[in-house]
N, C-alpha and C positions, 0 to 999 in steps of 0.2 A: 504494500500500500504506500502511494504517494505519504511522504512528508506535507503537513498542513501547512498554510504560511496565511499570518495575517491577511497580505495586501488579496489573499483567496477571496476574501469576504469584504461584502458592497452591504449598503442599508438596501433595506427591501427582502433582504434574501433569507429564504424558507433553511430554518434550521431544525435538526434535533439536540437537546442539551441536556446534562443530566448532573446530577449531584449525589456525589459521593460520602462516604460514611468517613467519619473522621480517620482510619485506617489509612484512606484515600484508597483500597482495593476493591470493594463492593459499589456498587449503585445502588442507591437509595431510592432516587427519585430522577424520575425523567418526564419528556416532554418533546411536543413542538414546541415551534415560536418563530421569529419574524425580526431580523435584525433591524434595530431602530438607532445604535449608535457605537461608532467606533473610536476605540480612546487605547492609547500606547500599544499595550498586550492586551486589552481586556475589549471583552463583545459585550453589551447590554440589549437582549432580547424582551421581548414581549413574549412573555408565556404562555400559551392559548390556552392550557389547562386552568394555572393557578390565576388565567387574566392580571397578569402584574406583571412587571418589568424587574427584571434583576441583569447585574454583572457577569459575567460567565470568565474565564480562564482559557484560551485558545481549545486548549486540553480539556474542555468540558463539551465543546462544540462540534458538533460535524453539521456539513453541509449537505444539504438536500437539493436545493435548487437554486442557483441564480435568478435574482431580478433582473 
């Protein structure tokens, strides 16, 4: 599998994200969402589940689709 890279990821773009157990080995909680903002290393999504907006970690993100 490709290597991720920031510049991957545009707003608009359909993502799945997930958050991990303090371990950092397990998934917790996961999700779609809808990238709304791009900042250094970090994704801020809209969560379609939890409908809220959270921070995400490149490494919590995979991309789904290009806007």
């Amino acid at each position: 599998m490709a290597q991720k890279k920031f510049s991957d990821f545009k707003l608009g773009d359909l993502v799945n994200w997930y958050e991990y157990a303090a371990s950092g080995e397990a998934v917790v909680n996961g999700g779609t969402g809808i990238v709304v903002e791009l900042r250094a290393t970090n994704i801020k999504v809209y969560c379609t589940k939890k409908q809220l907006t959270k921070w995400f970690s490149i490494r919590n993100v995979d991309l789904i689709k290009k806007a």
